[in-house]
C-alpha positions in Angstrom: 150.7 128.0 -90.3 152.2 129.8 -87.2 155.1 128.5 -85.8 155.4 129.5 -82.0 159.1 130.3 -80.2 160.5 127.6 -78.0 160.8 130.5 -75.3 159.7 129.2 -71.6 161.2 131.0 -69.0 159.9 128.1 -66.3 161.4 124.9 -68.7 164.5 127.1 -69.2 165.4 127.3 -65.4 164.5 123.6 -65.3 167.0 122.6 -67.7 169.8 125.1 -66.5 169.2 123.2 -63.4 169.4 119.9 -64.8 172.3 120.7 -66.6 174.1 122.6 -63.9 173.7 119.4 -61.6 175.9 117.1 -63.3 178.9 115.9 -61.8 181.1 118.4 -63.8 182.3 121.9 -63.3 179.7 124.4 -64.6 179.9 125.3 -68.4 182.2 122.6 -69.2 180.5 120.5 -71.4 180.6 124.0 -73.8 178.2 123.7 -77.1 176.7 120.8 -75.7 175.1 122.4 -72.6 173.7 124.8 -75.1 172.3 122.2 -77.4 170.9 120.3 -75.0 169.0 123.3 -73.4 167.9 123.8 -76.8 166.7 119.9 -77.4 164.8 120.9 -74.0 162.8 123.8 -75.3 162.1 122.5 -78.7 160.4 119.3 -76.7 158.9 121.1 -74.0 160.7 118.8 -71.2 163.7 117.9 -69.4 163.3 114.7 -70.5 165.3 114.8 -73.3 165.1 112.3 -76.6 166.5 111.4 -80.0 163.8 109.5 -81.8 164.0 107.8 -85.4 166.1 110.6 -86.5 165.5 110.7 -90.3 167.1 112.8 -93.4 165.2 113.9 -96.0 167.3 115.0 -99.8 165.9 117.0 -102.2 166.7 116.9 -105.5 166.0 118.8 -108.8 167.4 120.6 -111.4 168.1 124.3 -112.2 167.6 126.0 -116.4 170.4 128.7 -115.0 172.7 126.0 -115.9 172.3 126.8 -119.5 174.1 129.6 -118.7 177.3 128.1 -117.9 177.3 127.9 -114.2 178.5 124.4 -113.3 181.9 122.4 -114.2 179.3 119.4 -113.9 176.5 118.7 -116.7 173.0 118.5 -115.9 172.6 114.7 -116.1 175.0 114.7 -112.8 171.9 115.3 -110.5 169.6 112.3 -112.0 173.0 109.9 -112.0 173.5 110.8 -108.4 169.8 110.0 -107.5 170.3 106.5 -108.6 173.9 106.6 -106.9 171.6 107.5 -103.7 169.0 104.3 -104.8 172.2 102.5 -105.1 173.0 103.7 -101.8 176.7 104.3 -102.7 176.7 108.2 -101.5 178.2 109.5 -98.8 175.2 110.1 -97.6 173.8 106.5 -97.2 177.6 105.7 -95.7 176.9 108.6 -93.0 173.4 108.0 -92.6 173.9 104.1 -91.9 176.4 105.0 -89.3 174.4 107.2 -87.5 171.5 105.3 -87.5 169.7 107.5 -89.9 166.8 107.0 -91.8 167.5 108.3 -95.3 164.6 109.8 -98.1 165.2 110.9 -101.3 162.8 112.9 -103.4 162.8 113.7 -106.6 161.1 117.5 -106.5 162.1 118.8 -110.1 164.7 116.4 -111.7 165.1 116.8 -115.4 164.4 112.9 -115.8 162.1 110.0 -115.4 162.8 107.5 -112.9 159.5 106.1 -113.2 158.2 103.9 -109.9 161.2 103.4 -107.9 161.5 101.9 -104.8 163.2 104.2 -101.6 162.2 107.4 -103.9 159.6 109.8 -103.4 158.1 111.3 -106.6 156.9 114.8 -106.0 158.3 116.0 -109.2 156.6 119.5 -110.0 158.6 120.0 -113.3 161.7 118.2 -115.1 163.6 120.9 -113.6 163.0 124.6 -113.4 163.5 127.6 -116.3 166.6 129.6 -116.8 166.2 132.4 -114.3 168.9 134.7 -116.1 165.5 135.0 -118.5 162.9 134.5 -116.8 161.6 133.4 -113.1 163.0 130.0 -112.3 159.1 128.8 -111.7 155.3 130.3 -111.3 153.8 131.6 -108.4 151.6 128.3 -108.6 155.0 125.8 -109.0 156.8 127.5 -106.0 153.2 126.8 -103.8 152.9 122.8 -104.9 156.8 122.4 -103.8 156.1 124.4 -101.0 153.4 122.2 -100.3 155.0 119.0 -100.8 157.5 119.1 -98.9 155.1 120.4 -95.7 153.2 116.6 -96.2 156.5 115.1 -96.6 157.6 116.3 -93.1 154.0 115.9 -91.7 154.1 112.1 -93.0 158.1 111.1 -90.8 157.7 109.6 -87.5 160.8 110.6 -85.5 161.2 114.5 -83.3 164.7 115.1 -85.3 165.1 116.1 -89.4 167.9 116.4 -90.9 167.8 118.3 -94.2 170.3 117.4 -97.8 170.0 118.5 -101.3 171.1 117.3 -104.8 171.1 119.6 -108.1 173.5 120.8 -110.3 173.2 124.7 -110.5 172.0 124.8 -107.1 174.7 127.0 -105.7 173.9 129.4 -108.2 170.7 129.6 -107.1 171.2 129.5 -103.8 174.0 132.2 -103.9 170.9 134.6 -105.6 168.1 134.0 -103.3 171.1 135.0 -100.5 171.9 138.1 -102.5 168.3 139.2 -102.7 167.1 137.8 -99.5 169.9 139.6 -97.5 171.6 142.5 -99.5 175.0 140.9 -99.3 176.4 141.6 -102.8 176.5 138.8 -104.9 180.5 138.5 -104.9 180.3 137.9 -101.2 177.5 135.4 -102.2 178.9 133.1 -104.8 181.4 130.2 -104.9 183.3 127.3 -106.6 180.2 125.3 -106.1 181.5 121.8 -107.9 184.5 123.1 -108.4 184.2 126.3 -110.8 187.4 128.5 -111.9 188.2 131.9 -110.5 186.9 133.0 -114.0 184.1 130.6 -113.8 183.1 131.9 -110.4 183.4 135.6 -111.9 181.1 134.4 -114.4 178.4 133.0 -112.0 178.8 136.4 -109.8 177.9 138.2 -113.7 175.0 135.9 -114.3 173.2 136.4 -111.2 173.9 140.1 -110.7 172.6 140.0 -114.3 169.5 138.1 -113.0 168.6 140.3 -110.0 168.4 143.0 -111.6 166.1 141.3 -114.4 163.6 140.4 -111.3 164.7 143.6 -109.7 161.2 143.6 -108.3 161.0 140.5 -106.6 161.6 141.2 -102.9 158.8 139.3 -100.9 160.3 136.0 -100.0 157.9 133.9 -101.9 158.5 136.2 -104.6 162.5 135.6 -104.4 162.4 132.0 -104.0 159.9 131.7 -107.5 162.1 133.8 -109.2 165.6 132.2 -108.6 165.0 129.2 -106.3 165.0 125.6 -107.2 162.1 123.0 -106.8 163.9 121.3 -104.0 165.1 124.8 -102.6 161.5 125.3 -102.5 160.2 122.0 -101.2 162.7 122.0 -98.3 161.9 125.1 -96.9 158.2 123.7 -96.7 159.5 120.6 -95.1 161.1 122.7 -92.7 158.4 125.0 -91.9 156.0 122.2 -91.4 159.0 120.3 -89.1 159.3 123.1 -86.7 155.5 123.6 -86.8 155.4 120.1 -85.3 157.9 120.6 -82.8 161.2 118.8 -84.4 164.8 119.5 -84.3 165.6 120.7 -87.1 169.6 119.8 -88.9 170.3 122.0 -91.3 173.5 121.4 -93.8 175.3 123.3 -95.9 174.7 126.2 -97.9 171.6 125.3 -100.2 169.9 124.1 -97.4 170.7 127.2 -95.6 169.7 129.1 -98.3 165.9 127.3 -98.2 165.9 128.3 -94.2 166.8 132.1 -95.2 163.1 131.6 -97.2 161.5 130.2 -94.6 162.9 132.5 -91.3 162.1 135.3 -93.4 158.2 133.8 -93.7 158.6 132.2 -90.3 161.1 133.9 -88.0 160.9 131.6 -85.1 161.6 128.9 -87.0 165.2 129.5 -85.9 164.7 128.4 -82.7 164.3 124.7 -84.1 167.2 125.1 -85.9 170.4 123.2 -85.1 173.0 124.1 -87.7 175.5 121.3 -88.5 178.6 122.7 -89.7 179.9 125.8 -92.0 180.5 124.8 -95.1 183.8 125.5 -97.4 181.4 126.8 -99.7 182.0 131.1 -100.3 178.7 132.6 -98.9 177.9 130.0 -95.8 179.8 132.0 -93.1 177.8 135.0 -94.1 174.8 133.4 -94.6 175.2 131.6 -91.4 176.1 135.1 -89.4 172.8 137.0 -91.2 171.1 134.0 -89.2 172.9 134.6 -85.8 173.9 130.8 -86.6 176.2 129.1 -84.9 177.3 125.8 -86.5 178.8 122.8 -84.5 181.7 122.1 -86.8 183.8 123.1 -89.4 185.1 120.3 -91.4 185.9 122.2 -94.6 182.6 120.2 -96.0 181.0 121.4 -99.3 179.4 118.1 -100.7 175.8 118.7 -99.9 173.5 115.9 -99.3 173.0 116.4 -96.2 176.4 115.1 -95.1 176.7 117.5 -92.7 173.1 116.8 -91.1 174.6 113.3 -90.7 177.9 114.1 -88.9 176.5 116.3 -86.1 174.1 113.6 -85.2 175.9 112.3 -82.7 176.4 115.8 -81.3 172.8 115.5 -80.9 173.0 112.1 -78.9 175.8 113.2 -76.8 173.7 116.2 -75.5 170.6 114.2 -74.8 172.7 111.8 -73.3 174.2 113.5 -70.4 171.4 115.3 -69.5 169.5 112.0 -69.3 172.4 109.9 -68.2 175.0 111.2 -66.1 175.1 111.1 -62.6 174.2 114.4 -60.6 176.4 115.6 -57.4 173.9 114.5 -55.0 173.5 110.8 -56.7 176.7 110.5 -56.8 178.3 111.3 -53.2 180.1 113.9 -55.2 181.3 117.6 -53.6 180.0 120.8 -55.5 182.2 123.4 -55.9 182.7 125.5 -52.6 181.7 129.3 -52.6 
């Protein structure tokens, strides 16, 4: 899989141009000039569009958690899946305001749902191992989620995909495959996650400086993401790769999805040009995750819920840029003046 940069010097005067021509002073639309200009390239036109937008949320859980990472138990993650079924999550509140198509896969939850309508089984384990003693999965594992989540994104209709996450333990893991993936030190990397004490953060920060130097050796992103990364970690960075591959708009979340894009622009590089990020989480380690990705988010809500709530709430953002480009009048349509030189 190769995914190509958006980069076309021709489409990118065409949608300056397009832009520039609405009945506005130049540059005053801000982020959303940039965004749609970015919309442009990812589709190859000036014809911009938002179609069946969808969010995909991965869940599974994490062995670390045996270590005492979370204030929330394990059985959390398969109580919110069924709270997602139930569709009493914020995510199914913002996802049915938006307009959003919502999937929810189970990729490694520790528990059997059995045939469940709305849920996509692509288990790979109940859950993986306790990285603080060993890699969090095999080589093998880390290739089926890969691999599952590059059919699940090849299977969506839609050119936009949002991405959301579920798993207690995941910001543990999350917070490791940052400190390995980008040399940040791991007190810069780790957070409250569901709320942890300053002593319980400490902890965490001990557990996975613990843990990288255990894999000390794991470097090579594939390597990284087997050795501390979660199934659904793993399965949405495959998702992702496979979106971009196909020419989608990417949303990424908060800071365990941005921790699965850190896997994939470090196999992929260009896949940052699909990227539109959605906000910067509240969650210690997102800013600098964010900035080691030249990110720049659209909001800043003080979000750290996960599920791809963000994703949801920069939606519109999305149809507001497409919007005026395709919408509003130009100068010349509209008998207005231009600006005199």
């Amino acid at each position: 899989m190769t995914i190509s940069p958006t980069a076309n010097p021709d489409l990118s005067a065409a949608l300056e141009r397009a832009v520039n021509n609405k009945t506005k002073p130049l540059g005053s639309l801000g982020v959303l000039e940039t965004l749609a200009k970015q919309i442009g390239l990812i589709q190859g036109t000036t014809a911009l569009s938002i179609v069946e937008p969808a969010i995909l949320v991965f869940a599974g859980d994490h062995g670390v958690v045996a270590e005492g990472v979370s204030a929330y138990p394990q059985d959390v993650t398969w109580q919110m899946v069924e709270n997602f079924l139930a569709e009493g999550a914020a995510i199914n509140v913002f996802a049915k305001q938006m307009g959003c198509a919502l999937h929810v896969v189970d990729a490694g939850v520790n528990h059997d749902f059995g045939p469940r309508g709305g849920l996509h089984d692509r288990k790979v384990a109940h859950g993986t191992r306790n990285f603080a003693q060993e890699p969090a999965m095999t080589a093998e594992q880390c290739a089926i989620a890969l691999e599952h989540g590059k059919a699940l994104a090849a299977g969506l209709p839609g050119n936009v995909l949002g991405f959301g996450e579920m798993g207690i333990g995941n910001t543990t893991a999350a917070a490791a495959l940052m400190h390995r993936l980008t040399g940040i030190p791991a007190a810069q990397c780790v957070g409250a996650g569901t709320g942890l004490s300053a002593g319980g953060v400490l902890h965490k920060q001990r557990v996975i400086e613990a843990a990288a130097e255990k894999h000390a050796g794991t470097t090579a992103p594939l390597e990284a993401l087997a050795a501390f990364g979660g199934f659904e970690i793993a399965m949405m960075a495959g998702a992702m790769l496979k979106a971009a591959e196909l020419r989608k708009v990417l949303l990424i979340d908060g800071f365990i999805v941005t921790s699965a894009l850190l896997v994939a622009a470090r196999l992929q590089p260009a896949i940052l040009d699909y990227c539109v990020f959605a906000h910067c989480s509240d969650e210690s380690g997102h800013k600098l995750m964010l900035e080691n990705l030249g990110a720049r988010p659209l909001l800043n809500l003080g979000l750290r819920l996960g599920e791809g709530t963000g994703s949801a709430l920069a939606l519109p953002l999305l149809h507001a840029a497409v919007n005026f480009v395709n919408q509003m009048a130009t100068f010349e349509s509209a008998q207005v003046s231009e600006k005199s030189e």
